[in-house]
C-alpha positions, 0 to 999 in steps of 0.5 A: 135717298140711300143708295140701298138697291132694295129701296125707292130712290123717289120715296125710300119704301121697299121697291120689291124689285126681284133683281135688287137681292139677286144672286142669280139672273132674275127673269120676272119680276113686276118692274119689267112690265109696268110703265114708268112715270116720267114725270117721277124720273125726271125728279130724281138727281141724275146721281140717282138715276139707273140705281134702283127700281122705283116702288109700284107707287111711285112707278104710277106717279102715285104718292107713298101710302106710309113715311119712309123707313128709317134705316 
């Protein structure tokens, strides 16, 4: 996947993740409260790993609802 931060490394949608376009300290966004699938974690390469959020989907262990974009 790319090592673009607003992406889901598991799937490559948008992970809507406030931090990732962030000039400023974010103090809320929805990937501080949701648990992770660990399962979806332990799929990706340790390169990947502490890089970018995962997408809600994929956060859920769920599958992505359209293909990745291109970019």
């Amino acid at each position: 996947m790319s090592d673009d931060t607003n992406r889901c490394p598991c799937c490559g949608q948008l992970n809507q993740c406030a931090q990732a376009d962030a000039d400023a300290p974010v103090t809320e966004c929805w990937c501080f409260s949701v648990p992770v699938d660990a399962a979806q974690l332990a799929k990706l390469p340790p390169e990947q790993r502490n890089r970018s959020c995962l997408c809600p989907r994929c956060t859920q262990g769920l599958p992505p609802e359209t293909p990745p974009a291109n970019s």
